[in-house]
Each structure stands twice: as C-alpha cells, then as structure tokens.
DRENSE-990314 format. One record per residue (C-alpha): residue in three letters; x, y, z. Coordinates in steps of 0.02 Angstrom, whole numbers, padded with zeros to 5 digits, always signed. Each point is the difference from the previous one (the first is absolute). Layout:
<sites>
ALAXYZ
...
</sites>
This chain:
<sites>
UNK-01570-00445-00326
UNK+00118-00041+00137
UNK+00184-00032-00043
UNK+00054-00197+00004
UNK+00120-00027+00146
UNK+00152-00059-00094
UNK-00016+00198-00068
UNK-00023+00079+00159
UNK+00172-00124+00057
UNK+00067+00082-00126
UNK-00016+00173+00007
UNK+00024-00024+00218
UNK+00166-00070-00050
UNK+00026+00167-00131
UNK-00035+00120+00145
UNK+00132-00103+00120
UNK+00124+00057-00142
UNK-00022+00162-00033
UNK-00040+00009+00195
UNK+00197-00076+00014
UNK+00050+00113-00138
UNK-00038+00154+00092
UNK+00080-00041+00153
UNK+00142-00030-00077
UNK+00020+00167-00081
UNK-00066+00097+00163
UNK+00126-00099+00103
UNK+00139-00010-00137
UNK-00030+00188-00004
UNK-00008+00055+00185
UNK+00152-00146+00049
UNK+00117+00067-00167
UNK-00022+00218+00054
UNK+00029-00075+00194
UNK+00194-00090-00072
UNK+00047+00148-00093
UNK-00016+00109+00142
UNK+00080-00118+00113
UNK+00137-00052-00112
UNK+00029+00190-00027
UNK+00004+00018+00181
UNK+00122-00137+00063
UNK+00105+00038-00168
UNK-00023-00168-00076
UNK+00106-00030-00128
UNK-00086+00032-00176
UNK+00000-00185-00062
UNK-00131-00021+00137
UNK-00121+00136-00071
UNK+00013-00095-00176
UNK-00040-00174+00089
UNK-00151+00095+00061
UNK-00059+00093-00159
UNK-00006-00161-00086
UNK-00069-00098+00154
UNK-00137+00131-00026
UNK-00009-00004-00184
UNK+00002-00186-00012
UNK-00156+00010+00119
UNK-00108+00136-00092
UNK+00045-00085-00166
UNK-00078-00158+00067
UNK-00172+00096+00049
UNK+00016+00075-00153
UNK-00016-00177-00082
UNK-00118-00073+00130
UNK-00120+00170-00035
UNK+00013-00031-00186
UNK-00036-00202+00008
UNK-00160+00046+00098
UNK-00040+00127-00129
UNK+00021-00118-00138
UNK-00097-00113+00086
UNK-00135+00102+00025
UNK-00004+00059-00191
UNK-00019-00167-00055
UNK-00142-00064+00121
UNK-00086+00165-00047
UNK+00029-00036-00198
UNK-00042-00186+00025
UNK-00183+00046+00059
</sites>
C-alpha cells in the first residue's frame, strides 16, 4: 500500500534532522580536536579551551536532543499504526 504523502513529508523532514544532527557532531568533533591543538600551540590562555569545551558540548547536547526527538517520533508513528 503506498505511504500517503503527508507521511513520506514527514519522515523526509526526520532524515533532514538526523542528517543535520550528524554533521554537527562530525564537524563539532573534527573543528573542537583542531582548537585544542591550536590553542595548545599558540598558548592560549586556558579560559579559551573552556569557552570551547562547552561551545562543543552545548553543540553535541543539542544533537543529542534533536536524535532523541526523531526517535520519539518515530516510536510513536510506529505504535500509532
């Protein structure tokens, strides 16, 4: 039976999440090991390496969510039929 297209919006829109999601972490990843060897390089001062931790945390805590609300989401289609 082929899937209504408000469903298939839907779950396009779910992929451009999690899609977002994982750039985030590759690039939040790749651009947070690339400071910390530059800051330790230059000798920033340490205040700067905090700002960037939580820069970094503060954007894998918000894939985190994102990944979860898709998940959810998903669950509950799948439960609702």
């Amino acid at each position: 039976m082929p899937k209504s297209p408000e469903h298939s919006e839907t779950e396009r829109r779910r992929r451009g999440q999690i899609r977002m999601a994982a750039i985030v972490m590759a690039s939040t990843m790749v651009l947070w090991m690339g400071a910390s060897f530059l800051g330790g390089r230059f000798g920033l001062p340490v205040r700067f390496a905090f700002l960037i931790d939580l820069a970094a945390i503060a954007a894998l805590v918000w894939a985190l969510f994102v990944t979860y609300w898709v998940w959810k989401a998903r669950r509950e289609d799948a439960s609702d039929g």
